[in-house]
ROGUPA-164108 format. One line per field, with one value per residue (C-alpha): chain; residue in one letter; x, y, z. Coordinates in pm, 1 decimal. Example, Ala and Ser with C-alpha at 12.3 -4.5 7.8 and 13.67 -1.06 7.14 Angstrom:
<pts>
chain: A, A
res: a, s
x: 1230.0, 1367.0
y: -450.0, -106.0
z: 780.0, 714.0
</pts>
This chain:
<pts>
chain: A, A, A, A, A, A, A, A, A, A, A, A, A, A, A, A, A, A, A, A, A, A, A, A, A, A, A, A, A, A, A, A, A, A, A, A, A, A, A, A, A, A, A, A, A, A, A, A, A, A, A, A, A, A, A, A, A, A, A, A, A, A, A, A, A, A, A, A, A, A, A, A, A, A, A, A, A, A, A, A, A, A, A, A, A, A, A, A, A, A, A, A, A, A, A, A, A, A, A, A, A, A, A, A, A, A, A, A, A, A, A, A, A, A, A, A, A, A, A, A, A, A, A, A, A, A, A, A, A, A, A, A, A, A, A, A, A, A, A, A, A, A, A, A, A, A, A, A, A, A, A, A, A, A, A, A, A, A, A, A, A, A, A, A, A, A, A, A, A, A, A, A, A, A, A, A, A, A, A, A, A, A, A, A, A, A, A, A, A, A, A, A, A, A, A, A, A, A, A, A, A, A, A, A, A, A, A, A, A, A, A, A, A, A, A, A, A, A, A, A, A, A, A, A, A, A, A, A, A, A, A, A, A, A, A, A, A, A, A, A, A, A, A, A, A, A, A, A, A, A, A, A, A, A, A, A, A, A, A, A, A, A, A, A, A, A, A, A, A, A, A, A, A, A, A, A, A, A, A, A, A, A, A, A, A, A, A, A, A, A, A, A, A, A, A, A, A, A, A, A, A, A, A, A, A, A, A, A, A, A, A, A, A, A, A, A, A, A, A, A, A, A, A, A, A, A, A, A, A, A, A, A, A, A, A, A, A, A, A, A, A, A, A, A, A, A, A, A, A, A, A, A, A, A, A, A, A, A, A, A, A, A, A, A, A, A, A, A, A, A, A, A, A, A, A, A, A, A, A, A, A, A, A, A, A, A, A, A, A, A, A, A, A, A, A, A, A, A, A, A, A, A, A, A, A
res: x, x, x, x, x, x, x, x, x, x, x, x, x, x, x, x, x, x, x, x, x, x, x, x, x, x, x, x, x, x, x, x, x, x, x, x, x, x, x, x, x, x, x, x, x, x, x, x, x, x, x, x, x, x, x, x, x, x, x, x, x, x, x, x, x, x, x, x, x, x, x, x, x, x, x, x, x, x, x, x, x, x, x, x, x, x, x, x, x, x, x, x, x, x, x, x, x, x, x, x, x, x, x, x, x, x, x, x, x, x, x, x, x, x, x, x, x, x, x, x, x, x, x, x, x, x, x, x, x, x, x, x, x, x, x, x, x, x, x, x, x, x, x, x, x, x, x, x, x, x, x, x, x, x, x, x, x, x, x, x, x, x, x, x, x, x, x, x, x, x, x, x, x, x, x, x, x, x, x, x, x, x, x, x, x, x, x, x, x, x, x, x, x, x, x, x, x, x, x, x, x, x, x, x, x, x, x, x, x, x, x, x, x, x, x, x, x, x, x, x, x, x, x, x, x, x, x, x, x, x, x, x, x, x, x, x, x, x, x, x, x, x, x, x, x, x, x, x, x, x, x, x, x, x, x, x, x, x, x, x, x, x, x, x, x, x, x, x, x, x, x, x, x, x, x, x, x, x, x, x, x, x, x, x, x, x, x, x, x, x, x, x, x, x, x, x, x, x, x, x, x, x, x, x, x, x, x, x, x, x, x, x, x, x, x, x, x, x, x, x, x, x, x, x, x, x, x, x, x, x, x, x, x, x, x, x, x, x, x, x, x, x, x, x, x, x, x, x, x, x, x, x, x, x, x, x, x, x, x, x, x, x, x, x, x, x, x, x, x, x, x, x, x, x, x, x, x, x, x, x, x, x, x, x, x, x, x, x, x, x, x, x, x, x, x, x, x, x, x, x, x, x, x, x, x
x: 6187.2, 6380.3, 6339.7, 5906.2, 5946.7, 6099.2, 5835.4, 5585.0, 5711.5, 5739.6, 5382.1, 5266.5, 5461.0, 5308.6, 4926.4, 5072.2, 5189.4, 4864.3, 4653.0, 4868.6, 4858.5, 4467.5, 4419.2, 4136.1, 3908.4, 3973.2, 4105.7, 3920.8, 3786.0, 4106.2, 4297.5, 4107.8, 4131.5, 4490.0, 4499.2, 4302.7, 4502.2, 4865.0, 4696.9, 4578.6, 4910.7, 5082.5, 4833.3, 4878.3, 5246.0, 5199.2, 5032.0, 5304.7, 5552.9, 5323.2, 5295.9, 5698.9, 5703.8, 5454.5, 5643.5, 5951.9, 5775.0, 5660.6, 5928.7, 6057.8, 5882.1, 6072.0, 6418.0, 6219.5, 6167.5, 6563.7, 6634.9, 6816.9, 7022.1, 7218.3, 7164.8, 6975.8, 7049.2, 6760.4, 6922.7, 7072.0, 6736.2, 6540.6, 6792.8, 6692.0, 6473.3, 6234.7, 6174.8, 6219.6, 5951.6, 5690.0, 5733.3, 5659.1, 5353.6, 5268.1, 5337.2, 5238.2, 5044.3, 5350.8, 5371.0, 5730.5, 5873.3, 6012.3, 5698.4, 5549.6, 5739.3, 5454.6, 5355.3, 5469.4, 5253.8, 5444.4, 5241.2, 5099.2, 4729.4, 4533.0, 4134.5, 3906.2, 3750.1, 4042.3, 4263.1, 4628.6, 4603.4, 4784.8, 4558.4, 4196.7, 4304.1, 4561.7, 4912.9, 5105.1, 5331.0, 5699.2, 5732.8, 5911.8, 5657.9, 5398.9, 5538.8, 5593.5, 5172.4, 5207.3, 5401.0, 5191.2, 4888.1, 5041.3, 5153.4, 4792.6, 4597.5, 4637.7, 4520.4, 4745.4, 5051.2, 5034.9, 4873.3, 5014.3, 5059.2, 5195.6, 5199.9, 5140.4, 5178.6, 4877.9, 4527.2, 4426.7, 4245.8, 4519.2, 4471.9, 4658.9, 4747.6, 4670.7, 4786.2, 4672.1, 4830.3, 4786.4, 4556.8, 4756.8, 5026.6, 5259.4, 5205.8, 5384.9, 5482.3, 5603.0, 5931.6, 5841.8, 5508.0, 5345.4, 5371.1, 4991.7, 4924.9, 4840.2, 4777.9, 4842.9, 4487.2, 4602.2, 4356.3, 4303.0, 4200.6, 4116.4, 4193.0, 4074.1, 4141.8, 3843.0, 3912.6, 3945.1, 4009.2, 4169.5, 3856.1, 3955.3, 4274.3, 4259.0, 4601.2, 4660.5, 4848.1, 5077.0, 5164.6, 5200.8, 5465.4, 5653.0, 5940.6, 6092.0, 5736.0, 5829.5, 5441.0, 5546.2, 5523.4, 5297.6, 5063.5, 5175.0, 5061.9, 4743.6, 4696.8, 4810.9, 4611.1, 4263.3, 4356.4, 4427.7, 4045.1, 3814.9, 4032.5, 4080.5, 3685.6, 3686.6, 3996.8, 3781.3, 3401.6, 3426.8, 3136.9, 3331.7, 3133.0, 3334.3, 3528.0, 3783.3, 3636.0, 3667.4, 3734.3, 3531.3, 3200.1, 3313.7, 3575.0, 3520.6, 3422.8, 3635.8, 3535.3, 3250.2, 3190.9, 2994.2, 2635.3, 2468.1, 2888.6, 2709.8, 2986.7, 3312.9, 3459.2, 3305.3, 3562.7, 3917.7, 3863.5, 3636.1, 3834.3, 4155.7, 3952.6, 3795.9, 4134.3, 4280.1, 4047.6, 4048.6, 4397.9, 4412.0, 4125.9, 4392.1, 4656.5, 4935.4, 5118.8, 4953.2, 5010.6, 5392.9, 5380.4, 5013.6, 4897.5, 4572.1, 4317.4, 4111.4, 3931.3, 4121.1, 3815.5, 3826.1, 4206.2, 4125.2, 3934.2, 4209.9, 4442.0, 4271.0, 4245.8, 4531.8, 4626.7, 4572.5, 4926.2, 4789.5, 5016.3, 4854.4, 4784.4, 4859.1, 5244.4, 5351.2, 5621.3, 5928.9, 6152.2, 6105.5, 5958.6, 5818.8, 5470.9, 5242.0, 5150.8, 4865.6, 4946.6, 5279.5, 5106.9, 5116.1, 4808.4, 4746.6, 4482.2, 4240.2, 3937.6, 3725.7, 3680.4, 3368.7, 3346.6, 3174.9, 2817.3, 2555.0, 2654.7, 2902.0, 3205.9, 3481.6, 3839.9, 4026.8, 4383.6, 4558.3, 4886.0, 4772.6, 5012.6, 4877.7, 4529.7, 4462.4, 4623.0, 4610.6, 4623.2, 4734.8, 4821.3, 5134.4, 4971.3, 4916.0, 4731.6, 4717.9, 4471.9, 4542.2, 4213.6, 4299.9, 4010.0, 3735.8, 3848.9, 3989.8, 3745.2, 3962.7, 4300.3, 4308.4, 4459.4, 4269.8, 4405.6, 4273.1, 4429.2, 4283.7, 4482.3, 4330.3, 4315.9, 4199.4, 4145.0, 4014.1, 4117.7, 4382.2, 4352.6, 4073.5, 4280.7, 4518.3, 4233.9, 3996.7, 3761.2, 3601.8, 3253.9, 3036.6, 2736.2, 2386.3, 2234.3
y: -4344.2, -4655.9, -4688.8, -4663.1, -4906.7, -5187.4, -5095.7, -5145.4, -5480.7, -5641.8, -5583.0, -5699.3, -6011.1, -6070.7, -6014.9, -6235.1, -6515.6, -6477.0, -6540.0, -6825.5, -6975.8, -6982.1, -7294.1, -7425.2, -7327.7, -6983.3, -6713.4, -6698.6, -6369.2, -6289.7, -6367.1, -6168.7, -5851.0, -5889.9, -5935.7, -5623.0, -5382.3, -5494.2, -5441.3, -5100.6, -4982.4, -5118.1, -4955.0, -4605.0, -4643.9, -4737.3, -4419.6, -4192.8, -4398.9, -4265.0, -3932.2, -3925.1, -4066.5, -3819.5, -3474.0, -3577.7, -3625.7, -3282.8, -3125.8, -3152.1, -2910.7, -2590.3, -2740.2, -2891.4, -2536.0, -2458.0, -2837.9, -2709.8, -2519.6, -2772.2, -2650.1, -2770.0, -2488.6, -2333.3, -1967.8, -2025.3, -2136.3, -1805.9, -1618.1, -1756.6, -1501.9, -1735.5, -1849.9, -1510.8, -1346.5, -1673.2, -1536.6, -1165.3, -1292.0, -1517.4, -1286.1, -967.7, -997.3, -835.7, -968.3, -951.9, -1060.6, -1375.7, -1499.8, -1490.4, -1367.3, -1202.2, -960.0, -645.5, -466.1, -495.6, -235.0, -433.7, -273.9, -566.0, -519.0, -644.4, -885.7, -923.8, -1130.4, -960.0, -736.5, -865.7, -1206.1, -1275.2, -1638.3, -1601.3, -1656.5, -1942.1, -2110.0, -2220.0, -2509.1, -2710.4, -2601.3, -2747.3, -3060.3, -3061.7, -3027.8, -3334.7, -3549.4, -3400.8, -3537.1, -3909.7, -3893.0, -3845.1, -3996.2, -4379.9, -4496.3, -4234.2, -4339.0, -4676.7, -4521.6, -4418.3, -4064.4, -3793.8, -3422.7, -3207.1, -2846.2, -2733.6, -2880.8, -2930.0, -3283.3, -3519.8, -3891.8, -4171.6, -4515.9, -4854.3, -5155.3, -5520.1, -5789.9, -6033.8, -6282.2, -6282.9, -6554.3, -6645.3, -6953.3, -7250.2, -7276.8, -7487.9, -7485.1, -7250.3, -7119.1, -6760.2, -6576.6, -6533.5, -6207.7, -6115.6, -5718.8, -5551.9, -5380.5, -4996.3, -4813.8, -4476.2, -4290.1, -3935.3, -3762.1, -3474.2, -3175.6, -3111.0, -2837.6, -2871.0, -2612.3, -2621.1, -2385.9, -2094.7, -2149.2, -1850.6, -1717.0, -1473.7, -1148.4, -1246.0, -1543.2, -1395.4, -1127.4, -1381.9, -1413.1, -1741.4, -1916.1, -2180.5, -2031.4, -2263.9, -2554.2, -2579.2, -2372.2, -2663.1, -2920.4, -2835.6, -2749.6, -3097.9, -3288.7, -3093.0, -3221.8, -3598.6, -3586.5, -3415.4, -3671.1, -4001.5, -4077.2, -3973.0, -4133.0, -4507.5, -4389.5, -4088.6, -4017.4, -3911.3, -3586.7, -3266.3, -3506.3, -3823.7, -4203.4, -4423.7, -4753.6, -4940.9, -4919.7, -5037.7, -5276.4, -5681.3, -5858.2, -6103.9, -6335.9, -6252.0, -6394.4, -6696.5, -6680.3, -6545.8, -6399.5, -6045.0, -5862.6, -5954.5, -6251.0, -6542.6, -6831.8, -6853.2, -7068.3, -6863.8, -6582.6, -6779.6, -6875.8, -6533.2, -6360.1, -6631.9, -6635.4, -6219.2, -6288.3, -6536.7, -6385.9, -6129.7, -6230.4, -6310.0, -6068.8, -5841.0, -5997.1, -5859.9, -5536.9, -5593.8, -5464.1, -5455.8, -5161.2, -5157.6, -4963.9, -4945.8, -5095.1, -5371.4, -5470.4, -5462.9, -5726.0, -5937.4, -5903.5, -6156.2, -6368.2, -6714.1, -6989.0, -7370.4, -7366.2, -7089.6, -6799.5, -6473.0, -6426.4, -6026.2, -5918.5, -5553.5, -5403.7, -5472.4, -5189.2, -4828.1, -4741.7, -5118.1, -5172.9, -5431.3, -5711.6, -5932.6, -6281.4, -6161.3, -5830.0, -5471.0, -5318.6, -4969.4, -4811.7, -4554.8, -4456.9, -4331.6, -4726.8, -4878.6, -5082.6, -5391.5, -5459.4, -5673.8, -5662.4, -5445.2, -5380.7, -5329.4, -5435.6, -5427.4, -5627.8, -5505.2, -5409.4, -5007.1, -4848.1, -5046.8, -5054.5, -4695.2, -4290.9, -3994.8, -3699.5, -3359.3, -3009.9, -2850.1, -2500.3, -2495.0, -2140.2, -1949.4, -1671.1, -1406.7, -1269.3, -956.5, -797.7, -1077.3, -1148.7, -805.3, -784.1, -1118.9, -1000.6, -1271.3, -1324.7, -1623.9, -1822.6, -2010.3, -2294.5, -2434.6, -2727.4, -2944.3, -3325.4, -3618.0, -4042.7, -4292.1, -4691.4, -4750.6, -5108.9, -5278.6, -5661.0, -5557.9, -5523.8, -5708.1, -5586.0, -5873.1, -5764.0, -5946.2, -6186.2, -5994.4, -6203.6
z: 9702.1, 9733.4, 10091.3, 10010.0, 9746.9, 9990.9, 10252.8, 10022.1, 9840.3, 10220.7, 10297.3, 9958.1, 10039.2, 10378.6, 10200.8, 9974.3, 10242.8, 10372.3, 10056.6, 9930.9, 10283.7, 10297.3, 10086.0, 9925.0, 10251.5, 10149.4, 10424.3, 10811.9, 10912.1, 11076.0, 10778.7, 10564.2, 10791.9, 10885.5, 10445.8, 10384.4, 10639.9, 10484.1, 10069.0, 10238.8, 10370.9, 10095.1, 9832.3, 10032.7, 9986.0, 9634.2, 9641.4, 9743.3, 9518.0, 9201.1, 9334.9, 9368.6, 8983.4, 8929.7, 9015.2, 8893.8, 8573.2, 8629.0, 8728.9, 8383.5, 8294.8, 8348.1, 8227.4, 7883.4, 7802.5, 7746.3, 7660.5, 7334.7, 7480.1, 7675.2, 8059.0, 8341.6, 8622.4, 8734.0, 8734.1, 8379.9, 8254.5, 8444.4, 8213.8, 7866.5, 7633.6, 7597.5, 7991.6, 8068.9, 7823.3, 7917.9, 8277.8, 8228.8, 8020.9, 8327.1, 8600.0, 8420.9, 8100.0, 7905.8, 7583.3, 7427.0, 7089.9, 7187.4, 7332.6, 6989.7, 6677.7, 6500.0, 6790.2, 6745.7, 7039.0, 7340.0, 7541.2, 7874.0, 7837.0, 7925.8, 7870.2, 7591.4, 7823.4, 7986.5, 7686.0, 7646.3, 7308.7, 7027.2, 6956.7, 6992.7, 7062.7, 7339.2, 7307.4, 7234.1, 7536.0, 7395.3, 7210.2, 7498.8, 7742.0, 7513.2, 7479.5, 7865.0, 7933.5, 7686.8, 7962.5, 8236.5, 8071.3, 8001.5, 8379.5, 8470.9, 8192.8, 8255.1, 7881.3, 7696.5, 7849.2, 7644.1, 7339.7, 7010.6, 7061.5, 6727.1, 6749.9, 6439.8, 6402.3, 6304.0, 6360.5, 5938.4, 5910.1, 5915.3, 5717.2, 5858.7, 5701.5, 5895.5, 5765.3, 5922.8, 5746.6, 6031.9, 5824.6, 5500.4, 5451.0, 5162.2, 4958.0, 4834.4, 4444.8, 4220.8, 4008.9, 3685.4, 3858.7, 3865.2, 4195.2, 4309.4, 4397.4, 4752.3, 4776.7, 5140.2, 5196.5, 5312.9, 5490.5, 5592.8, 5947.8, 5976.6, 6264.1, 6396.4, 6626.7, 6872.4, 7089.4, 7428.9, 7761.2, 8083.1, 8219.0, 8502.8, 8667.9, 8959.2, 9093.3, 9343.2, 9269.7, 9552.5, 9405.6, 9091.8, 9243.3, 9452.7, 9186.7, 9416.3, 9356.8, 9039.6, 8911.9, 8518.8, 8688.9, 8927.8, 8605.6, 8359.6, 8654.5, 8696.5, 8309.4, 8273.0, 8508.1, 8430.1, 8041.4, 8139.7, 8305.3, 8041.9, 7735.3, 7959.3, 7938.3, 7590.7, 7475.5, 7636.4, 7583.3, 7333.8, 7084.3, 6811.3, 6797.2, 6920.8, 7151.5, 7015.5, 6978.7, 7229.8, 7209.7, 7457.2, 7250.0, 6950.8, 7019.6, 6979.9, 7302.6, 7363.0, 7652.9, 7912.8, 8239.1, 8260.7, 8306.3, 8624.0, 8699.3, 8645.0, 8870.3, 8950.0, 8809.0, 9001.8, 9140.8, 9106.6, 8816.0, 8689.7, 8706.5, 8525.5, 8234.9, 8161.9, 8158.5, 7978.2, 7703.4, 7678.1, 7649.2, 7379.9, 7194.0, 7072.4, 6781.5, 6936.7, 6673.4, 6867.1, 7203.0, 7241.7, 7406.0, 7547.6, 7850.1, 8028.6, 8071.9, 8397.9, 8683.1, 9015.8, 9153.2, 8881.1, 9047.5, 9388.2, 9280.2, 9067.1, 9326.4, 9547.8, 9306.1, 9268.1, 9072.0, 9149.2, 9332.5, 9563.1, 9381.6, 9350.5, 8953.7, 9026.4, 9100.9, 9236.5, 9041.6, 9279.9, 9131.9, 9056.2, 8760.3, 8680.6, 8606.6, 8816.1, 8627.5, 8545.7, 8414.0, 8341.1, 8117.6, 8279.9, 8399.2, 8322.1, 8587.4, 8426.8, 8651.0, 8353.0, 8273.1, 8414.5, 8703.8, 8697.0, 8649.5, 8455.2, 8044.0, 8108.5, 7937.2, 8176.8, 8124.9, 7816.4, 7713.7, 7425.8, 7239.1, 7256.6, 7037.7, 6758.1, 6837.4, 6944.8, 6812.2, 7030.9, 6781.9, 6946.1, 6770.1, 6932.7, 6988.5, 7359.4, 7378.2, 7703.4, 7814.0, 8078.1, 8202.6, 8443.3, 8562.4, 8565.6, 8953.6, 9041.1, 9342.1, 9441.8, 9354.4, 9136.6, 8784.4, 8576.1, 8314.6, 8041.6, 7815.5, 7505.6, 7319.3, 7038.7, 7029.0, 6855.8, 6920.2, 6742.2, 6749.2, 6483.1, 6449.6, 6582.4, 6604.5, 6823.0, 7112.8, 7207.4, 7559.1, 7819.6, 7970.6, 8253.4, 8159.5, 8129.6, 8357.0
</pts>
């Protein structure tokens, strides 16, 4: 990973060179193509880098489920009750008493539409392996990796405080005077738990009997990444209504492009000022921790953008692990933001743990459907977790959107 990070921080540099080189003419045909093919290698290494982040975020998975009990070897883990009674519901719809204390049917008959007897609603994965889907989904959800995230354990309407005492100050008194009274105004949120699935995940009966095939984790992957894309667009443009609230719609604009700049961001100036003033538009209580919200599509176009000293304004994150950042903020990518266009809203900068709370309910729940793909060989499996969003405090945001016309 190391030896892809130092590839790809030499051919940012030379794009860089390049750009900062151009001057005021701006960059020759030959300069811009020679620009675009080192941001494309470099972005396709950047690529590989997050994919690397990626599985080893995922490969957590299995060893999360036994975290407790202090080991991390792959055959001592295969040998726990629990691991070992999640695999023989996995592999062959067995359903044991450590898999779910309250099941006392432990015959493997399989039919009723092809749900495991012993629960109309499926059965639920262990705790650890739960909590492990979480991760997957902040690995490829973009916006909920910076969000305020809580678990509860059950899915009962759940009211949160929010406190914003950002325009209240304290006051100057005399010798012998009464205290003036300033109350902190305490609100309240209530979250949710909308119901959300995973839809058909088809596996093979070979697979399924191919006991050296790690089948948890590449089943928590893709449970995990077909969660991150049905919430990401809700989490940013929810309704509210059997799906979280988004924040886009209802958040404060906080600079717009200037008139007849009805995509992109216009000049380099032009582009300075409308950051800046997104930027500043937020309380700088809130500013600490802040990080910007885009499209990819939205960056590529930032990144050609530079200062009055010729410096590019974006920076690549020139370790492992360290975020890219705008004006000195981190930039979170999230492709279910919109790219943009005339009046649209389509970059956000924020402080997202206080402005925005992802809700979910532990219970992962996990259906084994036998004999809807029997023709196929095939064993399908369903997941169905529950999840709420909704912006937490509305200060702490603010969102920039391009001029109407």
């Amino acid at each position: 990973m190391n030896q892809l990070l130092e590839r790809r921080n030499a051919l940012y540099a030379q794009a860089r060179s390049i750009l900062e080189g151009a001057g005021e003419s701006g960059m020759t045909a030959e300069q811009e193509q020679e620009f675009d093919r080192l941001m494309n290698e470099g972005d396709s290494l950047n690529g590989q880098l997050e994919r690397s982040q990626r599985l080893e975020a995922l490969s957590q998975i299995v060893p999360s489920i036994v975290a407790a009990g202090g080991t991390s070897d792959p055959d001592a883990i295969r040998q726990t009750p629990e691991y070992r009674a999640f695999d023989a519901f996995i592999r062959f719809g067995v359903i044991t008493q450590e898999l779910r204390p309250d099941t006392t049917d432990l015959t493997p008959e399989i039919r009723a539409q092809g749900v495991s007897t012993g629960s109309a609603g499926g059965f639920l994965v262990p705790t650890a392996f739960s909590d492990a889907i979480i991760r997957a989904r902040k690995a490829f959800g973009g916006f909920r990796a910076v969000a305020r995230n809580i678990t509860t354990g059950n899915g009962n309407s759940l009211t949160y405080p929010t406190i914003d005492d950002t325009g209240n100050t304290g006051a100057w008194i005399g010798e012998n005077t009464n205290v003036p009274e300033l109350d902190v105004v305490v609100g309240n949120l209530s979250l949710g738990a909308h119901k959300a699935t995973t839809r058909l995940v088809r596996v093979s009966n070979e697979l399924l009997q191919d006991n050296e095939y790690n089948l948890e984790t590449e089943l928590g992957s893709l449970l995990g990444e077909r969660l991150a894309r049905l919430e990401s667009p809700a989490f940013i443009n929810g309704t509210g209504t059997g799906q979280p609230t988004g924040f886009l719609g209802g958040g404060t604009v906080g600079a717009t492009t200037p008139g007849g700049v009805t995509t992109g961001f216009g000049s380099n100036v032009q582009a300075q000022d409308f950051l800046l003033d997104l930027e500043h538009s937020v309380d700088p209580a809130y500013r600490a921790g802040a990080s910007w919200v885009m499209n990819d599509n939205t960056l590529s176009r930032l990144r050609r953008v530079r200062d009055a000293d010729g410096n590019a304004i974006w920076q690549p994150g020139m370790q492992a692990g360290a975020p890219s950042v705008l004006l000195g903020y981190p930039t979170i990518i999230d492709q279910a933001m919109p790219i943009t266009a005339a009046g649209a809203r389509f970059i956000a900068f924020g402080n997202w743990r206080e402005a925005y709370i992802i809700r979910d309910v532990r219970e992962l729940s996990i259906r084994r459907l036998n004999e809807r793909f029997a023709e196929f060989d095939q064993v399908a499996f369903l997941g169905f977790t529950r999840v709420d969003g909704r912006v937490l405090t509305g200060n702490a945001y603010r969102v920039g959107a391009n001029a109407a016309v």
